[in-house]
N, C-alpha and C positions, 0 to 999 in steps of 0.2 A: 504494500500500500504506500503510495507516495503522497507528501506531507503535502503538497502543494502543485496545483496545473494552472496554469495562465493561457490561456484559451481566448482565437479568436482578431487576438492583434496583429499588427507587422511587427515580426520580430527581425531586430536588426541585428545579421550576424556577419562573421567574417568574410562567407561567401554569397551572400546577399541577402537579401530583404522579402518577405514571407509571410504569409497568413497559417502560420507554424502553431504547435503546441508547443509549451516547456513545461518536464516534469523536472518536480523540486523533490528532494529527498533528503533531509536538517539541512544542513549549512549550504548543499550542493547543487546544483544543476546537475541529471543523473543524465535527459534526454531531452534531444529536441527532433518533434515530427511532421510529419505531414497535418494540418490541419483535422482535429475529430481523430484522430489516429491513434492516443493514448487512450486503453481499454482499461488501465488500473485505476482503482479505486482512489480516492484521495481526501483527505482530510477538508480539502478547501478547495475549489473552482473559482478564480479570479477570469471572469468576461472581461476581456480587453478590448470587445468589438470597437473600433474605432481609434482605441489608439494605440501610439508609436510604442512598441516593446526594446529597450533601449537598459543595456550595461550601467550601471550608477555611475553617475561621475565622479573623476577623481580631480581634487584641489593640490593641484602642484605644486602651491608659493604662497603660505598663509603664514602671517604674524599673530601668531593667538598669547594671549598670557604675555604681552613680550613689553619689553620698555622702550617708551616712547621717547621719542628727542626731544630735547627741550626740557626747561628748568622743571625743577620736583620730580618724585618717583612715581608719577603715572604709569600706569600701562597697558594695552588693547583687552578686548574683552575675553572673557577666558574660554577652557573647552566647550565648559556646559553649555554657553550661551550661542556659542559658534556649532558647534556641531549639531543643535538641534539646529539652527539655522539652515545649516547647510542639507540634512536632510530633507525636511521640509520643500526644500529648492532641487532636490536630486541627485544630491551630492554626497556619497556612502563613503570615501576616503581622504582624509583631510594630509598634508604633509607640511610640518612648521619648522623652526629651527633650535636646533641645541648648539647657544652661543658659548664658545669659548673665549670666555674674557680674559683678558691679562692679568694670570697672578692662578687662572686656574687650571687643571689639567681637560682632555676631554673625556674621561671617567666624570668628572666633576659636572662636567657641561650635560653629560648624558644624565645623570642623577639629579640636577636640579627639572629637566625634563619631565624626566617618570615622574617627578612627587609630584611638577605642575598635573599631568597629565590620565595618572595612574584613579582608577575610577570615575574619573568624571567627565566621562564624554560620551556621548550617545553614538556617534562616529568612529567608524574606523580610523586608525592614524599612526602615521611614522613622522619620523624626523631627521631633516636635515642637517650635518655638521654645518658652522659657521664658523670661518676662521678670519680675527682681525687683525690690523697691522701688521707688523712686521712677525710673521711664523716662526717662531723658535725651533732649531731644530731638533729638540728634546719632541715638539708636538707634531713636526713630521718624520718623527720616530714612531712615534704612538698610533699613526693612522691607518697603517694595513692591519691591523689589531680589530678596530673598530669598522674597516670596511668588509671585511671575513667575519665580523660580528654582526655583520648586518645593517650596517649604516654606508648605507652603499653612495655615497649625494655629499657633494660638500659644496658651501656659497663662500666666494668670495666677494668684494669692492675692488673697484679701480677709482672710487673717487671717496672724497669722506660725505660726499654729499651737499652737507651746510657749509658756513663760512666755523673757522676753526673758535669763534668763542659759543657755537651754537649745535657742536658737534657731541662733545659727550669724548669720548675714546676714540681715537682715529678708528678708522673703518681702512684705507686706500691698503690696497699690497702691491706694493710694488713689482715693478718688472722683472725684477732677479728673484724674488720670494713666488715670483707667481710661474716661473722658470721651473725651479724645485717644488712645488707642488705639483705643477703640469706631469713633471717626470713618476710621482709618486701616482698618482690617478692614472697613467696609463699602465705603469706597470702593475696594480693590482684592479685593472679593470671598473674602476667605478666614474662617476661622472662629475663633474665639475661645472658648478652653475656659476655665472659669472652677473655680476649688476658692472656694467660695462659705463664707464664716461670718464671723459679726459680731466682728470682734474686739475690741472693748470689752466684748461678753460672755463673750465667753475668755477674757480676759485677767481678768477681774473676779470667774471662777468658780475661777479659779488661786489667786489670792488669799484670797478666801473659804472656800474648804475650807482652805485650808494654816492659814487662823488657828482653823478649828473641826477642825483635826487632824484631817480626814478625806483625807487623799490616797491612800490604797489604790487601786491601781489601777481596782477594778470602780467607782468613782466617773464614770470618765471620760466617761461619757454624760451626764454633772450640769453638766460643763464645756462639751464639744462638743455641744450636747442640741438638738432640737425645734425651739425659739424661736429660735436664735443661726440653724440656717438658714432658719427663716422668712423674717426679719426682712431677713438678706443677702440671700435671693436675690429679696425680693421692690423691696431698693435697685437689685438689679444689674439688673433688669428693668425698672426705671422709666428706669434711663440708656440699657437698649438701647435702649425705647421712643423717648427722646428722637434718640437715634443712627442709627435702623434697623441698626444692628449685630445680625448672629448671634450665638447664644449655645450655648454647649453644655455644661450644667451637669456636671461627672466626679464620683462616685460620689455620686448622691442617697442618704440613707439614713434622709429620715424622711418620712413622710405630707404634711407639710405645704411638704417640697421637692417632692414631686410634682404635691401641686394648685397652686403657684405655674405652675409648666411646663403643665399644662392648661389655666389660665384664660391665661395667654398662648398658646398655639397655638391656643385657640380665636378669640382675636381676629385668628387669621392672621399672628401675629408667628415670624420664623425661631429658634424655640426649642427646645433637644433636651436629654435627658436621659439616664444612662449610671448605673446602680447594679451594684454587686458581686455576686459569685453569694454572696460568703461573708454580705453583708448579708441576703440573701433564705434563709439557710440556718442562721443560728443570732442570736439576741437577746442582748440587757445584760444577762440571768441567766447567759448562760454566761461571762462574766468571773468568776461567783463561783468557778467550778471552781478546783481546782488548777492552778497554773499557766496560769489563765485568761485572761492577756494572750495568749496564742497568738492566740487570735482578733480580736485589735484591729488594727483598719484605722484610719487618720485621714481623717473626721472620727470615727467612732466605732457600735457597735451600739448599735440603739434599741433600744423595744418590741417585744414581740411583734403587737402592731397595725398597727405602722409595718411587720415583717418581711410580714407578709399584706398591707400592700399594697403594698411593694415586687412583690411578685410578682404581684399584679393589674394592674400598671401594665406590667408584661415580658409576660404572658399575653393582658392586652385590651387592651392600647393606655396611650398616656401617656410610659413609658419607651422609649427608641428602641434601647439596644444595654448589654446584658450584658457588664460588661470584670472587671480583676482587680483593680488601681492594686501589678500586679505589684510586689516590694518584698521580695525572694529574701535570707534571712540561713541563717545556721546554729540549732539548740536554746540553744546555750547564749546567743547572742547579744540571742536572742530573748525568751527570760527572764530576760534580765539586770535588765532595767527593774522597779521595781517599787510606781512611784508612777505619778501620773497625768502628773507633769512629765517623765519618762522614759523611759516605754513605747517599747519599737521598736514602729514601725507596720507594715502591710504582712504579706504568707504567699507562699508559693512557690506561687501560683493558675492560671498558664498556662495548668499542665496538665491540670488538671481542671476548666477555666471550659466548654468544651461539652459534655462530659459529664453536668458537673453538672446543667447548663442543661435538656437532653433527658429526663437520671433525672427532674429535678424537674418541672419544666414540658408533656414531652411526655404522656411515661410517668404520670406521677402526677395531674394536673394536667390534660389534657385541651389543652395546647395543641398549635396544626396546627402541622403542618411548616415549613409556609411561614411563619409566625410566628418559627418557633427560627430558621429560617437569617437572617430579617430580623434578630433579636436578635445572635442570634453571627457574623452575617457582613455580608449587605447592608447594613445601615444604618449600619457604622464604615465600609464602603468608598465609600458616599453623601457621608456626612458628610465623610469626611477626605478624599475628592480621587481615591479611587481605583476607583473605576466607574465603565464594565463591566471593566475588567479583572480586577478581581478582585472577590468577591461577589456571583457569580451563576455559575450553570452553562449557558450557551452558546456560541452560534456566535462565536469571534471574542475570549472572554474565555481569561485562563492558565487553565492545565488546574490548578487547585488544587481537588482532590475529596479529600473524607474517606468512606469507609466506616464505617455505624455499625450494631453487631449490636444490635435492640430486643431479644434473647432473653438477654442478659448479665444475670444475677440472682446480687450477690452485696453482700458486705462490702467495702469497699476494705481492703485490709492497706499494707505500708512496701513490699512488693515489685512494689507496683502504680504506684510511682513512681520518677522519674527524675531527681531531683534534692534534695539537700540532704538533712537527715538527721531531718526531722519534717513532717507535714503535718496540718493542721486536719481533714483529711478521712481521716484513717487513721478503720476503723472506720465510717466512712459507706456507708448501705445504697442500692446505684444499681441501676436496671434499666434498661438499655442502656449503650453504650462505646464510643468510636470505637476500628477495630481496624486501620483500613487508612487510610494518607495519602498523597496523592497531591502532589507540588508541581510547577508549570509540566510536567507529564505526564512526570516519573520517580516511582517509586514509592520510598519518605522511609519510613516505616515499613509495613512488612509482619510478620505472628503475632510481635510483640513483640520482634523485630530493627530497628536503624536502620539503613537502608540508603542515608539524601544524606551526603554528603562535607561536610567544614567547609569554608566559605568559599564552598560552593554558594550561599549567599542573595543574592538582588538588593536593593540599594539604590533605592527606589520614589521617583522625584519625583512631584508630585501637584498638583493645581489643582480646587479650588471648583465646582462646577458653582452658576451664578450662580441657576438655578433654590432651588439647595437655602438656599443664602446670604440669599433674598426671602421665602420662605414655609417651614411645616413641613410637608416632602415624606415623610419621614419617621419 
């Protein structure tokens, strides 16, 4: 007897798209058939008639629990709050980071982790290593320890981001730290995320407005702009080159980071790209708005040309996976900032990162199915370590299935969300919605009820597939 049939939908799978059964049996996908085809018994018959049968999505770039920049010890909202979120919105595996600060080891980094994280998430999740400043080489001693432990993912900076009285701890690693990393990541096969910009051009655009008294926040794209991630990402590419180290650039956000990423994966280099839905959904005009830092992510919104082909790049190939670079404050938090030195970064995105992906891309836009789940699912669970088990709908993978109704035509309102007390997307017009969440084959939300327990989430170790680490699979 199988615990669970999903009957009736288009189930989107590796080999294409189908008016399929799935039998669930505990945690697993055991089979998928021919429509009416499964003759066993089951516990439960979920009718999908009409919608999209779709892999849960996975969140590749989330700041949860984490510390904010800027004066006091603030910090984004935590698991509980974010993982049901992110279910809710269709999102079954969340990925954050275990910062190594200076002064601690990354045993230490991974430990303050787990206590953040350990019972209290309704979401599946792993974690990212974070390495700052200058790498001691005591802790790239320590790191094929922890990537054969399962921490397969490491982020660095190339910029510190703020201006240095608004920074906190340098973030930048340099070109020769980021040399010796490079070399450690390829030789034990794991990946290497990079937050890529030139920071001598940041740091030089900080200064330069502030002495032409221009630091209004809608500035910010004068600072974090075009050139600054040319320029890095086309350094950081010449050192993977020199390395064969992976790369995997976290929230492209202009034209010219994109075609860096194509003319290397065209030459067969393991190169992958990850832009924001909020990038792909509103430009540096909307900073002029009222209260128009809402919409500010670091590095920052560009053009409206760079917006169009952000989204060419998720629709036809180029970009490999749609994230959020989650970064959960409250309204007033958020507008507190109001220069370019200050801005909080970051929106409460979890929940409406496949949604949005589907309104804009399926729905509007003409992309296939099997493109949205490679965006919002397969290709973070490629990249990061965790396929097949999760990012793909078959035989043998966790049963993480989202139901999504195409026939949903509305406005987002504040009632359409599940966390914190503003969102960029209030007022955003979507057609389609994920309405049903499925995690390891319990049903997580069902008509707008959460129905997993806190502390339900698994802790994911993860490993490389060496495939993905040599070429762009992806």
């Amino acid at each position: 007897m199988l615990d669970l049939i999903i009957r009736g939908g288009q189930v989107v799978t590796t080999w294409g798209v189908g008016d399929w059964d799935v039998g669930i049996q505990g945690e697993k996908i055991v089979s998928i058939a021919a429509a009416n085809s499964i003759t066993e018994e089951a516990g439960r018959i979920i009718d999908a008639t009409g919608k999209i049968v779709a892999p849960g999505g996975i969140e590749p770039h989330a700041h949860i629990a984490a510390p904010i920049m800027g004066p006091g010890n603030n910090t984004t909202a935590p698991p509980d709050q974010v993982s049901r979120a992110a279910l809710f919105g269709g999102t079954t595996t969340l990925l954050d980071f275990a910062i190594q600060w200076p002064g601690i080891d990354i045993n230490q980094a991974v430990q303050e982790r787990t206590n953040v994280w350990r019972g209290n998430s309704y979401a599946d999740y792993s974690h990212h290593l974070m390495l700052l400043g200058e790498i001691p080489s005591e802790i790239l001693g320590q790191l094929h320890e922890h990537i054969e432990d399962g921490f397969a993912t490491v982020k660095i900076f190339t910029t510190n981001i703020r201006p240095p009285s608004m920074t906190g701890e340098p973030r930048m690693v340099g070109m020769g730290h980021l040399h010796d990393l490079m070399e450690q990541i390829q030789r034990h096969s794991a990946m290497l995320l990079v937050h890529s910009e030139d920071d001598d051009m940041v740091q030089h655009m900080y200064r330069k407005l502030a002495a032409e008294e221009r630091t209004e926040w809608w500035n910010m794209h004068l600072v974090h702009s075009n050139e600054s991630e040319d320029v890095s990402f086309r350094r950081v590419l010449k050192v993977s080159e020199w390395t064969g180290s992976p790369v995997y650039f976290v929230h492209v956000s202009a034209m010219q980071g994109l075609a860096a990423i194509q003319e290397s994966r065209a030459k067969g280099m393991p190169v992958y790209g990850e832009t924001l839905h909020n990038y792909c959904c509103f430009n540096a005009d909307n900073y002029k708005e009222e209260n128009g830092m809402k919409y500010h992510t670091y590095p920052s919104l560009k053009s409206e040309e760079d917006r169009q082909a952000l989204w060419n790049g998720i629709v036809n190939g180029g970009l490999s996976t749609m994230a959020t670079d989650e970064y959960c404050t409250s309204w007033e938090m958020k507008i507190s900032g109001r220069t370019i030195s200050d801005v909080t970064g970051g929106h409460n995105g979890a929940e409406t990162r496949v949604g949005i992906t589907f309104s804009e891309g399926v729905s509007k836009r003409g992309m296939s199915l099997q493109r949205f789940v490679d965006v919002t699912s397969a290709n973070a669970a490629k990249i990061m370590g965790l396929y097949p088990r999760k990012g793909v709908i078959a035989p043998g993978s966790d049963a993480d299935i989202i139901l999504i109704d195409p026939s949903i035509k509305k406005r987002l309102a504040m009632g359409d969300f599940h966390i914190t007390d503003y969102s960029i997307w209030e007022d955003f017009e979507i057609e389609g919605w994920p309405v049903m969440t499925i995690l390891r084959g319990a049903v997580a939300v069902e008509d707008g009820e959460l129905k997993a327990t806190l502390g339900g989430g698994q802790f994911l170790r993860r490993k490389v597939d060496p495939a993905v680490a040599n070429k762009p699979v992806c």
